[in-house]
C-alpha positions in Angstrom: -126.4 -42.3 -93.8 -126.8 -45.4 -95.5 -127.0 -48.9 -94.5 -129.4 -51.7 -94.3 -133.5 -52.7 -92.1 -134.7 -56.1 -91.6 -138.6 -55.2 -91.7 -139.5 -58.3 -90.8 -139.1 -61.7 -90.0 -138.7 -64.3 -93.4 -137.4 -61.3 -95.0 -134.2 -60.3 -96.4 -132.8 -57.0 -95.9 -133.3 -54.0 -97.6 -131.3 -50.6 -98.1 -132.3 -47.5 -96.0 -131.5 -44.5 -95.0 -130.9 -44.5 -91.5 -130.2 -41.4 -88.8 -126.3 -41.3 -87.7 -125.2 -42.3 -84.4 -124.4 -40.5 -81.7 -121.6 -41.3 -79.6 -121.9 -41.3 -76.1 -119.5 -41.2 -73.0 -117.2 -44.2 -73.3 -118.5 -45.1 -76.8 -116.1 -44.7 -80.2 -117.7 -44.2 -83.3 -116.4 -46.5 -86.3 -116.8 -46.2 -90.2 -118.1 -49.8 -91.2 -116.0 -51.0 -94.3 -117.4 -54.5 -94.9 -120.4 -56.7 -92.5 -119.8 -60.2 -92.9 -122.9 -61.7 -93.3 -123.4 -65.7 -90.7 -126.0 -68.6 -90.0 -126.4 -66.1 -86.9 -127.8 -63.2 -89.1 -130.2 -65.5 -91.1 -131.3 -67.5 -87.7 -132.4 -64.3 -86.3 -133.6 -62.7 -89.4 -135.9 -65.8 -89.3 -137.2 -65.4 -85.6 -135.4 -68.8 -85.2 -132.3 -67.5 -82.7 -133.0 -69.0 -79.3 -131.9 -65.2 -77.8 -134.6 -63.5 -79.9 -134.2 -60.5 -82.6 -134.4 -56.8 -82.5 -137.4 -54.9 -82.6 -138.2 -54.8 -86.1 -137.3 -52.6 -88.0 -134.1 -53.8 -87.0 -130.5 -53.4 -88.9 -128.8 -56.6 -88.8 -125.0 -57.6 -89.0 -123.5 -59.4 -86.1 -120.0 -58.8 -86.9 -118.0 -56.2 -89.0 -114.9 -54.2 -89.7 -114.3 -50.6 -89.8 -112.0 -47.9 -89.0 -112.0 -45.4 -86.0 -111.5 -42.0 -86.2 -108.2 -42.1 -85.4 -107.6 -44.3 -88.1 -107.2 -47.5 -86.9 -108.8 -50.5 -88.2 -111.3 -52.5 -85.4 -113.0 -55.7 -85.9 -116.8 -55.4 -84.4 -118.6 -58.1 -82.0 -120.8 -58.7 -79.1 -122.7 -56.2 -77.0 -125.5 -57.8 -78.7 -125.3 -55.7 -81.7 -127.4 -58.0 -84.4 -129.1 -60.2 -82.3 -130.5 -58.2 -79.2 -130.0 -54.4 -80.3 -129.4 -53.1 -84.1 -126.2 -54.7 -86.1 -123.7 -53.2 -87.9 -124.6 -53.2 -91.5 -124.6 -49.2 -91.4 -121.7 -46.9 -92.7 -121.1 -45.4 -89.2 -121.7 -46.9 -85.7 -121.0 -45.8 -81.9 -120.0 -49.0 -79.9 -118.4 -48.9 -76.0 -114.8 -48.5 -76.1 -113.8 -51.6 -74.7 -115.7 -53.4 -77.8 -113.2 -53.1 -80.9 -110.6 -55.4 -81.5 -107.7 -53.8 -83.4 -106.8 -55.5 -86.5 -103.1 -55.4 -88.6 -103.3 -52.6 -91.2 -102.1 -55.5 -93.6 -105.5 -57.4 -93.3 -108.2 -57.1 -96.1 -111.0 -56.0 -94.1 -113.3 -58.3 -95.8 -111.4 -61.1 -94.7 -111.0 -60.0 -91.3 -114.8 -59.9 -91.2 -115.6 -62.7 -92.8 -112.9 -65.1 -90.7 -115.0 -63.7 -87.5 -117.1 -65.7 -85.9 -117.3 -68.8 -88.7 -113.5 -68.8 -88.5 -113.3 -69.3 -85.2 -115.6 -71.9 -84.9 -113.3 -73.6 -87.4 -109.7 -72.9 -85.8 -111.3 -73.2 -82.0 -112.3 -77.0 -82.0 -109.7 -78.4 -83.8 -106.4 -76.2 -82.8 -107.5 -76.0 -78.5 -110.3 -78.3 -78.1 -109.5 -81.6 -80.2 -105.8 -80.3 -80.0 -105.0 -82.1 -83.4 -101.5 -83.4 -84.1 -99.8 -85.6 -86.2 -101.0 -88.6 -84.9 -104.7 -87.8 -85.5 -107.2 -89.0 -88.6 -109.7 -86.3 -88.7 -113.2 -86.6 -89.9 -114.8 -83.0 -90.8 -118.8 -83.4 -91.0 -119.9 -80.3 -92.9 -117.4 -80.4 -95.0 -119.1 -78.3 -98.1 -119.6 -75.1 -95.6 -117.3 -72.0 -94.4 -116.8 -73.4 -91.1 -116.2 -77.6 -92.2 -114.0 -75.9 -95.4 -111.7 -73.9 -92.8 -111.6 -76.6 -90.1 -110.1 -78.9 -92.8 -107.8 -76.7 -93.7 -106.4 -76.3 -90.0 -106.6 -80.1 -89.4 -104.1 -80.1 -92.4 -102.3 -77.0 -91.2 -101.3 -78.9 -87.7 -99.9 -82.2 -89.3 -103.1 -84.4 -89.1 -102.1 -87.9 -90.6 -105.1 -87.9 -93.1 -108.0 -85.3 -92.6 -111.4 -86.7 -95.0 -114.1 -83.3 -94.9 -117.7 -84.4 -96.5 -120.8 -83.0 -96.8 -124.1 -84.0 -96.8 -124.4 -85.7 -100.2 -121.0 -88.0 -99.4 -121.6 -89.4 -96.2 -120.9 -92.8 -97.5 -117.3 -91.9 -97.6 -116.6 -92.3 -94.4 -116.9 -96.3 -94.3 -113.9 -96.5 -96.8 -112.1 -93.5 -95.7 -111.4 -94.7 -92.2 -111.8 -98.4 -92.9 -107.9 -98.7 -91.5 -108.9 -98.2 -87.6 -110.8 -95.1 -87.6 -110.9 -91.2 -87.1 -109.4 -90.1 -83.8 -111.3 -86.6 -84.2 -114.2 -85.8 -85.4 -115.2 -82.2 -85.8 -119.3 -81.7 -86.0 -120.8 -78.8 -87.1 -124.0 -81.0 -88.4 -125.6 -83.5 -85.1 -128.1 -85.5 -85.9 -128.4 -88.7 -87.7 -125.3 -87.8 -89.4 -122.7 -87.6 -86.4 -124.7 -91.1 -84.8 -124.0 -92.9 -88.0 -120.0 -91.7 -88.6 -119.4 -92.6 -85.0 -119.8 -96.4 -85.8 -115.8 -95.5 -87.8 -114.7 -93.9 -84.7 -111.4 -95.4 -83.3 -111.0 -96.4 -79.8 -111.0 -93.0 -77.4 -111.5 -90.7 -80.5 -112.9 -87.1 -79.6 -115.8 -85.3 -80.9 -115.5 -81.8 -80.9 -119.6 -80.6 -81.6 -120.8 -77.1 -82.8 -123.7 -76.6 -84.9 -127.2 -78.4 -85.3 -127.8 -78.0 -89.1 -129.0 -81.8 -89.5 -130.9 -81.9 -86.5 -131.0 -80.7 -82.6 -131.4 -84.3 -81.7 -128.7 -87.3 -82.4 -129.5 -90.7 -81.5 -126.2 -91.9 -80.7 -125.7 -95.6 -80.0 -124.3 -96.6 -76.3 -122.4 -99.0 -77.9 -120.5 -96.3 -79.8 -120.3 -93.8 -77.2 -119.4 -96.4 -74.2 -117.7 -98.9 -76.1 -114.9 -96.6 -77.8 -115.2 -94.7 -74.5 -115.5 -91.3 -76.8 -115.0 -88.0 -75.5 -117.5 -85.4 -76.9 -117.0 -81.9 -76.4 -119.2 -79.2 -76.8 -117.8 -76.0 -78.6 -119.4 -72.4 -78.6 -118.1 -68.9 -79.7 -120.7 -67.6 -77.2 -119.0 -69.6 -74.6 -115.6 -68.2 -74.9 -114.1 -64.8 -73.2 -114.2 -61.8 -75.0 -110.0 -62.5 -75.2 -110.1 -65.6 -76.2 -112.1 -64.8 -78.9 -109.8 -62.2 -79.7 -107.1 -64.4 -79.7 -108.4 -67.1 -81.7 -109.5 -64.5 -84.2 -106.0 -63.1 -84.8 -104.2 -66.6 -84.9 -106.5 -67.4 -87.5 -105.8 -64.2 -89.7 -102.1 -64.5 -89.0 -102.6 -67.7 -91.1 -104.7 -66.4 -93.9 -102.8 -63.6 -94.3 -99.4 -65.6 -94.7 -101.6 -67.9 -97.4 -101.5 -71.0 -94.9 -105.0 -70.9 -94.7 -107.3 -69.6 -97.4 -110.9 -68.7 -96.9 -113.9 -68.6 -99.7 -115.6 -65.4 -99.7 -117.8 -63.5 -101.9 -118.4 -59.8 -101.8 -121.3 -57.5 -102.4 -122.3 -53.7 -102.6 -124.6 -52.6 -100.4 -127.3 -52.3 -102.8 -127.2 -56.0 -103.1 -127.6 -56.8 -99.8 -130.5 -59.5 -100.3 -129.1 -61.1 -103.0 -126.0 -61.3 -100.1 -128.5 -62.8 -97.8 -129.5 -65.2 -100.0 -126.2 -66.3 -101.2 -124.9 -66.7 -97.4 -126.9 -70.1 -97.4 -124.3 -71.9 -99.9 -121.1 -69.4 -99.0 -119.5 -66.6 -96.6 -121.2 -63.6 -98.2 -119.7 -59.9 -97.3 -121.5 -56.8 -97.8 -118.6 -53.8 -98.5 -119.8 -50.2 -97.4 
């Protein structure tokens, strides 16, 4: 059957021939229809995931759609597929029972795999852990990427008085922006010098909802921020949440998308493409159709 190896690490994907799967007891056996392709994939494509990779030759994928053999459509995560054991960018797959997640017919299953894991660590920290409401003036960090793009979007979705999402190349903004009192959220997907700086336009009690390190593990945030405004900074991670709260989040989220509330960049490849996929998921959501 076909689908895709990681021979090693620093290097993209290629397409193989790989042998079919066999299902045992308790395990159902999916036919793949599109791999969304995350920072998680390339992280431990790269040998830099703190949980490791799979013995190379490894086929990656962290997250994907398919349909069982009864016909129903199944959204694909966890058991370590992708990260400890081999991923799901294969046309076929045998996963535990217990694993699939079954999705509305009505959903595109490209955008139920790609609003997976980056799209709930969008909806996640702004709609339960920041709570947003009408009374808040949210600052999105990483605003150029899947995750800052979406968690705008929601901010917006859930009445926010003003929501300001900037990237990298914009930080400056954020003076002017919130020069009237300051944000009252803040949703970090960056750290590092980055969040320290934009915490000097915090308001008064604002909260900090953090979940990725793409400017830097470390921050060197300033007591006089932190203790001063008395800020609350909470710590968000897909890994940390239940297997049904996951599940939960993800179908709120695609309830949204599907009724156009919420609309989520995406750009599709064959499978033969698959590196040129890999490459493109650094500026995008990149998913790989089978």
């Amino acid at each position: 059957m076909r689908g895709a190896l990681v021979h090693g690490l620093e290097s993209p994907p290629e397409p193989a021939e790989l042998d079919a799967p066999a299902a045992g007891e308790g395990d159902v056996l999916v036919h793949v229809e599109a791999v969304a392709l995350n920072p998680l994939d390339l992280a431990v494509g790269a040998g830099r995931f703190y949980g490791g990779h799979p013995p190379l030759p490894y086929v990656p994928g962290c997250e994907a759609v398919g349909r069982t053999e009864e016909g129903e459509r199944v959204y694909l995560f966890g058991d370590g597929r992708g990260v400890a054991k081999p991923g799901f960018l294969a046309e076929r797959v045998a996963v535990p029972s217990g694993l699939p997640l079954r999705l509305p017919d009505r959903v595109e299953p490209e955008l139920a795999a790609a609003a997976g894991i980056a799209g709930v660590a969008a909806w996640v920290p702004v709609a339960w852990r920041a709570e947003v409401t009408p009374e808040d003036r949210v600052l999105v960090l990483g605003g150029t990427g899947t995750v800052g793009r979406l968690a705008a979007q929601a901010a917006r979705l859930l009445g926010a008085e003003k929501v300001v999402a900037v990237g990298s190349r914009d930080l400056d903004r954020i003076r002017e922006e919130f020069a009237d009192g300051g944000f009252t959220v803040c949703i970090d997907p960056v750290w590092g010098g980055p969040l320290a700086d934009a915490l000097a336009h915090a308001a008064p009690h604002a909260r900090i909802v953090h979940l990725g390190q793409s400017a830097g593990a470390e921050s060197p945030l300033r007591s006089a921020d932190v203790r001063g405004k008395q800020l609350t900074i909470l710590g968000h991670s897909n890994f940390a949440l239940t297997k049904d709260e996951r599940e939960r989040a993800h179908l709120e989220l695609l309830d949204h998308l599907a009724a156009g509330r919420l609309e989520l960049e995406l750009q599709t490849f064959s499978l033969a493409d698959v590196a040129a996929a890999w490459a493109n998921q650094r500026g995008g959501k990149s998913v790989i159709l089978l």
